[in-house]
MIDOSE-1310 file (N, C-alpha, C; in nm, 2 decimals, decimal comma, always signed):
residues 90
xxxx	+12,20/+1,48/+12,02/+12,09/+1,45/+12,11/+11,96/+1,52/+12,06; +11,86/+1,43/+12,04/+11,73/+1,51/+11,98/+11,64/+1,58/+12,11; +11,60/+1,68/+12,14/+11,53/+1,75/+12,21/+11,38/+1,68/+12,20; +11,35/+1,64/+12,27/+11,19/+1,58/+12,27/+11,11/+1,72/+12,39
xxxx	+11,07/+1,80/+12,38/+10,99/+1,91/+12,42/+10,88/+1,85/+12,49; +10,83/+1,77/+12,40/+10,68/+1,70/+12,51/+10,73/+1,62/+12,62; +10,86/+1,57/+12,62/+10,84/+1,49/+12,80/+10,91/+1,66/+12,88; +10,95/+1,74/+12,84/+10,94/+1,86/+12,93/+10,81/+1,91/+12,92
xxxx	+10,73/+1,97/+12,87/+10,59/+2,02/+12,89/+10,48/+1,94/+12,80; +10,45/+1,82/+12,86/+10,31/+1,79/+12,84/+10,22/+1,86/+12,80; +10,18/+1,93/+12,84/+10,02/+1,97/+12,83/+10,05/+2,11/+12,74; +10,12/+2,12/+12,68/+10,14/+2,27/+12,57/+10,03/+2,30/+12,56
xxxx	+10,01/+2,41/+12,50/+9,84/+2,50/+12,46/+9,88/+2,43/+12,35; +9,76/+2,42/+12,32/+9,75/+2,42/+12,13/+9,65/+2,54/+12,07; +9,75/+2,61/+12,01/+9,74/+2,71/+11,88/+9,70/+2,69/+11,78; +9,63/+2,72/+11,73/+9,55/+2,68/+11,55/+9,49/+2,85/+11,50
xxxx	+9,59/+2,84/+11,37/+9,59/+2,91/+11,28/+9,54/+2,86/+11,15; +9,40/+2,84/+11,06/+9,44/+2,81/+10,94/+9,48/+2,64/+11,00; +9,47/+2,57/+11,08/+9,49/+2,42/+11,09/+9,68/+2,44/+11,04; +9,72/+2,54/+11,08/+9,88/+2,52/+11,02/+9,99/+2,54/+11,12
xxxx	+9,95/+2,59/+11,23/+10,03/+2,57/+11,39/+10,01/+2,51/+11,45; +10,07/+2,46/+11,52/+10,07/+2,37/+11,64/+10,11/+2,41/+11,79; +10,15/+2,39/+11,83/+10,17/+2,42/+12,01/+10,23/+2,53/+11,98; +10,16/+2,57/+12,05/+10,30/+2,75/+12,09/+10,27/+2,76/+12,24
xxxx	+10,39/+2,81/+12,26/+10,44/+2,87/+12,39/+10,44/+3,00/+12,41; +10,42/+3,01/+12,53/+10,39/+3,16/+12,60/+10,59/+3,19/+12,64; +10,62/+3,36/+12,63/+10,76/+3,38/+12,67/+10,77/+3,30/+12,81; +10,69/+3,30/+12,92/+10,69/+3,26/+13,06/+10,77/+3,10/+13,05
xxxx	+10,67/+3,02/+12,96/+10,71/+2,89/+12,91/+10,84/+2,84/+12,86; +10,87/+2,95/+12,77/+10,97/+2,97/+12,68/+11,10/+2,97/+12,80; +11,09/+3,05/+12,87/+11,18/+3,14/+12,95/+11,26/+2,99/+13,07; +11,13/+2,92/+13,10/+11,12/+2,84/+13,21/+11,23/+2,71/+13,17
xxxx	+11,16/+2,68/+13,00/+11,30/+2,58/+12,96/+11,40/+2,59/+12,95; +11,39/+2,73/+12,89/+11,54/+2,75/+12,89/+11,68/+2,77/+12,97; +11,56/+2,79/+13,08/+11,61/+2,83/+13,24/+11,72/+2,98/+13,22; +11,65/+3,09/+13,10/+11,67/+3,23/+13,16/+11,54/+3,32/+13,20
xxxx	+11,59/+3,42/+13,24/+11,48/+3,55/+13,26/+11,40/+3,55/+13,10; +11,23/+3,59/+13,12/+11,15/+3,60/+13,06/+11,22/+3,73/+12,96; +11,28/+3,84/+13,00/+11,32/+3,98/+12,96/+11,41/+3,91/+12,84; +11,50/+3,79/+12,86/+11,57/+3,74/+12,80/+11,57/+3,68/+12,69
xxxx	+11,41/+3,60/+12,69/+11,33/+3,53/+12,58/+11,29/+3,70/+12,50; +11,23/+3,80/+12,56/+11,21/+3,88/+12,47/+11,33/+3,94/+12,39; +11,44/+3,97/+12,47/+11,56/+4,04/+12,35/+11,61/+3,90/+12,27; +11,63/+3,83/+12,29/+11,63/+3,75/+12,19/+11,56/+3,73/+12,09
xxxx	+11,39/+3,73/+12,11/+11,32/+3,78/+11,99/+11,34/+3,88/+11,92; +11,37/+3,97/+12,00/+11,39/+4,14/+11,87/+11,51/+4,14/+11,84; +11,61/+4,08/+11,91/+11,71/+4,01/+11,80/+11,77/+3,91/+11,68; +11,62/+3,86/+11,70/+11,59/+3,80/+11,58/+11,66/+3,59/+11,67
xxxx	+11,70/+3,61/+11,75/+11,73/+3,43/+11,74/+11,65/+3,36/+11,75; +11,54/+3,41/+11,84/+11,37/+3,30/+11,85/+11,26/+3,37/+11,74; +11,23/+3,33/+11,64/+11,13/+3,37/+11,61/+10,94/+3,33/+11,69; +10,95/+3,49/+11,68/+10,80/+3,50/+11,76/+10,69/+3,54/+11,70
xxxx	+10,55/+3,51/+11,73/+10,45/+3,54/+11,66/+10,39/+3,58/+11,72; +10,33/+3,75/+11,70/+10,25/+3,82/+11,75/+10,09/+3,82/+11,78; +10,05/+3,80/+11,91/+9,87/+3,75/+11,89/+9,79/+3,91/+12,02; +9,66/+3,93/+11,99/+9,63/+3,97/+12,04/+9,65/+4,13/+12,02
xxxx	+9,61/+4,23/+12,07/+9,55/+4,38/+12,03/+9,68/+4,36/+12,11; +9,73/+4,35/+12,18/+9,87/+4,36/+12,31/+9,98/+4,36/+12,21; +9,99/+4,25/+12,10/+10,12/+4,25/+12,10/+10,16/+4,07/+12,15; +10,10/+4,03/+12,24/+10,18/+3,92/+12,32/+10,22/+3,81/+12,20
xxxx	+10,36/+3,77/+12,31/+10,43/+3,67/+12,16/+10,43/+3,57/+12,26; +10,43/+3,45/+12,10/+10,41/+3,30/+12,08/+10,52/+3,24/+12,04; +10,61/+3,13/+12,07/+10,70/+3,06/+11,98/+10,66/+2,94/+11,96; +10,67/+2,85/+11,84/+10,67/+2,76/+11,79/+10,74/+2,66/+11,84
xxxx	+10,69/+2,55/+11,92/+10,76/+2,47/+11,98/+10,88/+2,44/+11,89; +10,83/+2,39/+11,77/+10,97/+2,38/+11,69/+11,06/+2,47/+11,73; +11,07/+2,56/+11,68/+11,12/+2,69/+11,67/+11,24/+2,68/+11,83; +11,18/+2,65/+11,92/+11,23/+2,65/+12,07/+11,34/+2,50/+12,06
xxxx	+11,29/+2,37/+11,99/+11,42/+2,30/+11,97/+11,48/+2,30/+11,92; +11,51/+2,40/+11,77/+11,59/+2,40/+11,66/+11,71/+2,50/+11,81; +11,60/+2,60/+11,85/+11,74/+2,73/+11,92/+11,84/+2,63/+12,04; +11,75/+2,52/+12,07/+11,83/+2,41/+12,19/+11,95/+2,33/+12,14
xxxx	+11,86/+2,25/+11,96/+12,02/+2,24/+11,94/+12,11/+2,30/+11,84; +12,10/+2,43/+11,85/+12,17/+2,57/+11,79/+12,26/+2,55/+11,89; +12,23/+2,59/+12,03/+12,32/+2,62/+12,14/+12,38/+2,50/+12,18; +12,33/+2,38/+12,20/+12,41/+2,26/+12,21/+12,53/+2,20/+12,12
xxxx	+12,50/+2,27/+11,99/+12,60/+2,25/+11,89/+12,73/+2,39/+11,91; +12,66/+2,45/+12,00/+12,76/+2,57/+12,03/+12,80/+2,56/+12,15; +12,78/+2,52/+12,23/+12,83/+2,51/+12,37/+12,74/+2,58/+12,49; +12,62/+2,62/+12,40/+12,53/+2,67/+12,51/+12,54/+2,83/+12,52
xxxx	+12,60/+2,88/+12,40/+12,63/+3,04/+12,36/+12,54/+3,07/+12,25; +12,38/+3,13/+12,30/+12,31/+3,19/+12,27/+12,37/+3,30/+12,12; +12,50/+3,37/+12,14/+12,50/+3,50/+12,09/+12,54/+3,41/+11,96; +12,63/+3,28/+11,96/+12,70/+3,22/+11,83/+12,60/+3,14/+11,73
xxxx	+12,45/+3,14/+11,76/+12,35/+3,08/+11,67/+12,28/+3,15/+11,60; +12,28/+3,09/+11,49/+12,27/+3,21/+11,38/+12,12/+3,27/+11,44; +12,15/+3,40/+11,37/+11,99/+3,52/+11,34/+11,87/+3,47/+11,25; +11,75/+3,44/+11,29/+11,69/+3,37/+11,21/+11,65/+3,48/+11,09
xx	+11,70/+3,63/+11,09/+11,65/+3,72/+10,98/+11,77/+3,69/+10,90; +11,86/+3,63/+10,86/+12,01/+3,61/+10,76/+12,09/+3,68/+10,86
């Protein structure tokens, strides 16, 4: 089953880098589809399974819409076990 991301969030921000990104998501966003805690989208990032892109003097992270359906059908091909999809650092 292909994840189509825009009939769940329409109205994405659009991000532009260099004309070379596209929609990114806020953790809040992130968090909302996936239906866990925001704290959750972050240790997953510094675990490396979502990669995230750092904006702002803050720190605050961005994911790549992509990025958010490759980890959907990671886990769907796994039964929905976050910890069995691979690490995006090897």
């Amino acid at each position: 089953m292909l994840f189509n991301i825009a009939k769940v969030h329409p109205t994405l921000p659009n991000m532009v880098v260099d004309n070379k990104i596209g929609p990114m998501l806020a953790v809040r966003e992130v968090a909302n589809l996936l239906h866990v805690h925001s704290n959750t989208v972050r240790r997953w990032s510094d675990r490396g399974l979502i990669r995230a892109y750092r904006i702002t003097h803050r720190g605050d992270r961005r994911f790549k819409v992509e990025d958010i359906g490759q980890l959907l059908a990671d886990m769907n091909a796994n039964r929905g076990n976050p910890q069995a999809v691979v690490n995006i650092n090897g």
